[in-house]
Each structure stands twice: as structure tokens, then as C-alpha cells.
N, C-alpha and C positions, 0 to 999 in steps of 0.2 A: 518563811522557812520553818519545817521540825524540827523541832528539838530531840537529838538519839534519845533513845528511852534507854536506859540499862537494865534488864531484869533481874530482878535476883530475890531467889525461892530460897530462903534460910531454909528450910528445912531439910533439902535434899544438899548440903554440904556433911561431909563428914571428915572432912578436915581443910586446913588452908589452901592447902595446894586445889580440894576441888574447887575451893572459891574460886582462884584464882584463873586456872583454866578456864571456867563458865565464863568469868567476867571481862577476862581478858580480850578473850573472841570474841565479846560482845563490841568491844572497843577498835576494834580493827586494830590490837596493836601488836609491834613488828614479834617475831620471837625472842629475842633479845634482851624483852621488857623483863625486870627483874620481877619477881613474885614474895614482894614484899609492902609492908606500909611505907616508909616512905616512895616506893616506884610509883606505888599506887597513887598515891599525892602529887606525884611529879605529873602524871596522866591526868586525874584529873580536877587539880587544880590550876599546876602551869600550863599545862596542855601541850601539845604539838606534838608528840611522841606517837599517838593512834591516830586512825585514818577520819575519825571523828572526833568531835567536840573538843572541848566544853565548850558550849553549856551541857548539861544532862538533863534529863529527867528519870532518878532514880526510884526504880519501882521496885519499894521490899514487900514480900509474901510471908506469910508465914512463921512473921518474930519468933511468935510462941512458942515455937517450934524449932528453935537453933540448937542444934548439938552442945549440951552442954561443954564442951570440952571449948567450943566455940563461941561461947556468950562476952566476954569481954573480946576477945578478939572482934564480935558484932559491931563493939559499941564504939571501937577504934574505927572500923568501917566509917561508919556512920556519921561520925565526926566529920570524918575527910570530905563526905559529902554534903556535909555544911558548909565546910571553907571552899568547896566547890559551889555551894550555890550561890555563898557569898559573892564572890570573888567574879563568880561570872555569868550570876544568871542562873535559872534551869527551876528544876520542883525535888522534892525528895516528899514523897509517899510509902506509907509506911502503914502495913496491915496488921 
């Protein structure tokens, strides 16, 4: 079986909400899902919430390139999908 891929091009965010939007859709999850870091963690770490995963396989583009406005906010990202790969598996790549 694949593992979903999540895309995600830092550099074409310019604020959270677009994070979220992108990533969210990517997830197949319901409207409902809150657009926050914990929702985010609840996706996917605990899972069950989207139409996929976890596991993941997290593909970031473009680090170098995050909106500054959005650089710590990145790094919270980023984390989550540690204890996502931790916790169950997947890849996290990172350009």
C-alpha cells in the first residue's frame, strides 16, 4: 500500500490560513476540521478525522523560502510531523 504524500511548497503560503487550505484538501479532511495546530495534530497524529492516513509522507519544498511572517509557525509544522512519523510511520522530506 502508498503512503498519501502531503505536498507542501512553503514558499507559496502567505499566511496560515493558506497553509491550511492547501493541506487540508490534501488530507481529505471533513470542513469542519479546525485550522489550527492542535486540529492539525489531531489529523495527523491521532488520525481518523481525513479520508487518509496516517501514515504520511511529508514532502516540504522550498524551506528557504517560507514567508517570513511564517517561519516559526514552519517549525511548529514540522514538529507535528515528527510525532506523526513517530507515532506511525511515513517519511518527512524536506528541500
Amino acid at each position: 500500500m502508498q503512503i498519501p504524500s502531503i505536498n507542501i511548497n512553503w514558499s507559496k503560503y502567505e499566511t496560515e490560513s493558506d497553509f491550511y487550505s492547501d493541506v487540508l484538501k490534501q488530507c481529505n479532511s471533513p470542513e469542519w476540521h479546525g485550522k489550527n495546530l492542535d486540529a492539525l495534530a489531531d489529523g495527523w497524529v491521532t488520525g481518523g478525522i481525513g479520508e487518509i492516513g496516517p501514515p504520511y509522507q511529508f514532502n516540504n519544498t522550498n524551506c528557504k523560502f517560507v514567508n517570513s511572517l511564517l517561519k516559526e509557525f514552519s517549525l511548529h509544522v514540522i514538529a507535528i510531523m515528527h510525532d506523526s512519523v513517530n507515532e506511525n510511520g511515513g517519511k518527512i522530506l524536506i528541500d
